[in-house]
C-alpha positions as CSV (number, residue, x, y, z in Angstrom):
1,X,105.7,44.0,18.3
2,X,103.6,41.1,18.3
3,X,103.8,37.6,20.6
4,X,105.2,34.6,18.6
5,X,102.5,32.3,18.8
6,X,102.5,29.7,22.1
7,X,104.7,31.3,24.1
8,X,103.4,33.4,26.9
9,X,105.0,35.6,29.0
10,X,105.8,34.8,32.7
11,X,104.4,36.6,35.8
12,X,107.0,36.9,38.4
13,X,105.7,34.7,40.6
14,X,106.4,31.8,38.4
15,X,109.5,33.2,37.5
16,X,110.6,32.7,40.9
17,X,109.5,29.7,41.5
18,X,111.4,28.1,38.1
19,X,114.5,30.4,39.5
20,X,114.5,28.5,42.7
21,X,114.0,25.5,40.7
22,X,116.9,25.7,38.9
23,X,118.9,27.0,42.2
24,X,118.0,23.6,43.7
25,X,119.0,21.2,40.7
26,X,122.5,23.2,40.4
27,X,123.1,22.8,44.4
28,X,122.4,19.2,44.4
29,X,124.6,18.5,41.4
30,X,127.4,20.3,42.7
31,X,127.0,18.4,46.3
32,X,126.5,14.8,44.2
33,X,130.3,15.9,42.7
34,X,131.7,16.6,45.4
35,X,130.6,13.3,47.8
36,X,132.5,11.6,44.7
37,X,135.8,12.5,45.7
38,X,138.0,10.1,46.5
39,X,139.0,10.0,50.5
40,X,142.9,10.3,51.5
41,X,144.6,6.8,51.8
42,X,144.8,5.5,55.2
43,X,148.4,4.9,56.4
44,X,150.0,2.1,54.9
45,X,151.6,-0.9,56.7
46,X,155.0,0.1,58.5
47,X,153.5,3.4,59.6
48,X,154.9,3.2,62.8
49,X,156.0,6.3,64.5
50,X,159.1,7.9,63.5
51,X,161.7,5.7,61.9
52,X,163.5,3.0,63.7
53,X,161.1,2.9,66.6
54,X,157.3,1.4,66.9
55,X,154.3,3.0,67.2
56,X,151.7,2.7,69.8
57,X,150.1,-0.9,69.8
58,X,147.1,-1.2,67.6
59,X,146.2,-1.8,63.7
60,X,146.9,-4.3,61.1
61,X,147.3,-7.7,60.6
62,X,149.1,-9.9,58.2
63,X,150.9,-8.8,54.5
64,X,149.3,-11.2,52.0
65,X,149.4,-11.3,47.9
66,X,151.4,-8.8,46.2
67,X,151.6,-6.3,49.0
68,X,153.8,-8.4,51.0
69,X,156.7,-8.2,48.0
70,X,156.0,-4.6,48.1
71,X,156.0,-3.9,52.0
72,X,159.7,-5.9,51.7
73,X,161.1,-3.8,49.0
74,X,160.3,-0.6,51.3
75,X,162.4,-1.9,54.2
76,X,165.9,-0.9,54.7
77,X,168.7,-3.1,53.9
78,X,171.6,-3.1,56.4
79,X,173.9,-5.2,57.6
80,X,173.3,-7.1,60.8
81,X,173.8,-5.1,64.1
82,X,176.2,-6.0,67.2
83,X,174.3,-7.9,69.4
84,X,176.6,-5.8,72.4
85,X,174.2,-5.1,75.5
86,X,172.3,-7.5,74.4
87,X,170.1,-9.3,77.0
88,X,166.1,-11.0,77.1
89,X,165.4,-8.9,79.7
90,X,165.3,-5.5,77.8
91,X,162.0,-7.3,75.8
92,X,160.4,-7.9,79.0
93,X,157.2,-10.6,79.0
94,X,155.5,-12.1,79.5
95,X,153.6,-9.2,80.7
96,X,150.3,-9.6,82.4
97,X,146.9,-9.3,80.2
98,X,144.2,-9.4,82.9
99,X,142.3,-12.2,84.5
100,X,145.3,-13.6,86.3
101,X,146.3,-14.4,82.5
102,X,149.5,-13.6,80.9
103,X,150.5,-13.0,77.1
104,X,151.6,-16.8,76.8
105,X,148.6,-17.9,78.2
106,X,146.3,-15.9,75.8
107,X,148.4,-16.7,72.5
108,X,147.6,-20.5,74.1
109,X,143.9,-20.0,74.4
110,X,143.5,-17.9,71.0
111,X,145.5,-20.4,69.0
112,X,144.3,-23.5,70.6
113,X,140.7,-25.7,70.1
114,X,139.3,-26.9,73.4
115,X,141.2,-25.5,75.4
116,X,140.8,-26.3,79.5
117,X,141.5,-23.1,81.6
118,X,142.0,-23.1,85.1
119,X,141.0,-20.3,87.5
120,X,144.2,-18.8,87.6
121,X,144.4,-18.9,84.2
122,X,146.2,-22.3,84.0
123,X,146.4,-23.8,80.6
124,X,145.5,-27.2,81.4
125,X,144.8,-29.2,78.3
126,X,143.5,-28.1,74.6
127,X,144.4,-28.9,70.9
128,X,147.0,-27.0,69.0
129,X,148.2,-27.4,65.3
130,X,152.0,-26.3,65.3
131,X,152.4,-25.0,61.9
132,X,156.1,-25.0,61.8
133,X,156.5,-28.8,61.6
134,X,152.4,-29.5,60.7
135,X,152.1,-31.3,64.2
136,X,149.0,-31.6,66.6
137,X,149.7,-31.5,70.3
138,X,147.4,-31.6,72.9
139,X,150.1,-30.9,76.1
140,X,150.3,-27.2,76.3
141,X,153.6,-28.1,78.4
142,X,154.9,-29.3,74.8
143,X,154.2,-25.5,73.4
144,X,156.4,-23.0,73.3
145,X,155.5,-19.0,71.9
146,X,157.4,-18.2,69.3
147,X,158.4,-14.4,68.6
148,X,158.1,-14.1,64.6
149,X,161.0,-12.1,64.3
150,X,163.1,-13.2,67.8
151,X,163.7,-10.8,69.9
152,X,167.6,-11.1,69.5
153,X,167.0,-10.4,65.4
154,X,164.8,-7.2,66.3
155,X,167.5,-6.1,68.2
156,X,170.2,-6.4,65.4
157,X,168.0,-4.4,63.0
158,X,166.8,-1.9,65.0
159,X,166.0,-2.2,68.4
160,X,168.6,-1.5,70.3
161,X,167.9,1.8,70.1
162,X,164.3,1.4,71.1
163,X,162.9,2.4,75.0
164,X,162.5,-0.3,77.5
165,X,158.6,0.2,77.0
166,X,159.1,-0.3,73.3
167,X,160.8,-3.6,73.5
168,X,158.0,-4.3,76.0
169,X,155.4,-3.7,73.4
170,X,157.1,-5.8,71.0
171,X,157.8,-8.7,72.7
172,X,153.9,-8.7,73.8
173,X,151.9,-7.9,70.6
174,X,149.1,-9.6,70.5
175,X,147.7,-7.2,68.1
176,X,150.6,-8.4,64.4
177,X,151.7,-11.8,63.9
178,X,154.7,-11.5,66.0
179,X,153.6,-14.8,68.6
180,X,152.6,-17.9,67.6
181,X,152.1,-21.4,69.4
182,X,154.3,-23.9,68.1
183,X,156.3,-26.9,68.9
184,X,159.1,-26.7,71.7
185,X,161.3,-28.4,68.7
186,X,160.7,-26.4,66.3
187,X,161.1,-23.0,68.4
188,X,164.3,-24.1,70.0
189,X,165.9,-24.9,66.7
190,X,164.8,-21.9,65.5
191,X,166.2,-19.9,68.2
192,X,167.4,-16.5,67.2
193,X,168.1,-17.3,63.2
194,X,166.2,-15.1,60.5
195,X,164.8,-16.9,57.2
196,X,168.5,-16.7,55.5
197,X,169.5,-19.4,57.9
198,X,166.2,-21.3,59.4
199,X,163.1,-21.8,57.7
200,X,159.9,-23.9,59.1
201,X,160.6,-27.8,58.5
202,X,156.9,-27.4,56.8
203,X,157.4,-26.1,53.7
204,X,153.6,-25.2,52.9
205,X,154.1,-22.8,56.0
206,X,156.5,-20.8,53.5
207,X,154.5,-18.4,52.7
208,X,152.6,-17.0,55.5
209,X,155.8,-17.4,57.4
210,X,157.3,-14.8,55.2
211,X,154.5,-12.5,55.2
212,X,154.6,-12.6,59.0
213,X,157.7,-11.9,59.3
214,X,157.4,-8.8,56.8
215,X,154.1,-7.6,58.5
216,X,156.2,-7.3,61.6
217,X,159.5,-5.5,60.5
218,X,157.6,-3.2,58.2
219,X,155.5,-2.3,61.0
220,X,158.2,-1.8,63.5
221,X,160.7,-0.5,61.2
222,X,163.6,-3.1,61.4
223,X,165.8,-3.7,59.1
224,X,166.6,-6.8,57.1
225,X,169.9,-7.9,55.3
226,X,170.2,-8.9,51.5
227,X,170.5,-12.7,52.7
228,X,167.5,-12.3,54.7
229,X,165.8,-10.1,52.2
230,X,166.8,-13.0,49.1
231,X,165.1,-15.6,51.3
232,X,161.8,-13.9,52.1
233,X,161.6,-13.2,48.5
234,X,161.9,-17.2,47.5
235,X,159.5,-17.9,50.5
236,X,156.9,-15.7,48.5
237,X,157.4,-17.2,45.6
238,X,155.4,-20.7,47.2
239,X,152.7,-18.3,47.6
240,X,149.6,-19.5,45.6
């Protein structure tokens, strides 16, 4: 039968070479599909161990925007705790941090401008901006560290039933908002209260008050009560 006109047969050797041609292109389209596959989600804020106590230090900061209403509506709601067996020294700190310096010492020198250390790790003099009560102080002797969530709130919503070492951890972490330097005023009126019953005289400090705060129970698990959980939700709502 005769050859349709312009078309001419192919000798094997080109055969194989179009073959492996076409091998190549199919490989490389199936690798380009698969590189476009989404990675698993990383673990989300309040992954912290198994329920009701924290995980090993390390990991995220603060809760901002939108994610910050959600992380609140995944925490438990539970009425307050006894505060029986209660005492400051189960959160022991402040716990050394090298360099003759101690967690106090390094929340001063992070937080502060200018800040004069001594060799022994000695706050001596610096600049701080108090954000509870939008004050500048320049006597770290009129500083205190506040504990986000106070370490007798932590233990009504949760840990109490946490290890020595874990209380240890949270009372130090350095690594979530949980300390920040402030005015002795404002941290002594504060005391041991939760948002339901104490907010910071500095109203513009609403909102990343209440994301804190949020960033640190979903992480660690607490628990919060409806009051507490109806006034972190207004506190959001000055979020801009």
């Amino acid at each position: 039968m005769p050859q349709s006109r312009g078309v001419r047969p192919l000798t094997n050797g080109k055969a194989v070479i179009i073959a492996l041609a076409l091998s190549s292109v199919l490989i490389s389209a199936g690798s380009c599909e698969v590189s476009s596959t989404p990675e698993a989600a990383g673990p989300t804020t309040g992954s912290a161990g198994s329920a009701g106590a924290p995980a090993s230090t390390g990991g995220g900061g603060g809760t901002g925007g939108g994610n910050a209403a959600a992380a609140l509506n995944s925490l438990t709601v539970a009425a307050a705790g006894s505060m029986a067996g209660y005492s400051r020294e189960k959160f022991t700190h402040w716990i050394g941090q090298g360099e003759g310096c101690d967690t106090r010492d390094v929340v001063l020198k992070r937080e502060g401008k200018n800040v004069k250390v001594a060799a022994d790790c000695k706050i001596t003099a610096g600049n701080w901006h108090s954000a509870y009560d939008d004050k500048d102080l320049t006597d770290p002797q009129d500083l205190d560290i506040d504990h986000m969530v106070p370490l007798a709130a932590g233990w009504r919503s949760g840990a109490n039933k946490w290890t020595d070492e874990q209380r240890k951890q949270f009372a130090n972490d350095l690594t979530r908002p949980q300390l920040i330097a402030v005015s002795l005023q404002t941290n002594r009126s504060k005391g041991d209260q939760d948002p339901s019953t104490w907010k910071p005289p500095s109203k513009g400090y609403w909102c990343t008050y209440a994301q804190s705060w949020i960033t640190v129970k979903a992480y660690y698990k607490l628990t919060v009560t409806e009051a507490e959980k109806s006034a972190l939700t207004d506190m959001l709502a000055t979020c801009k």
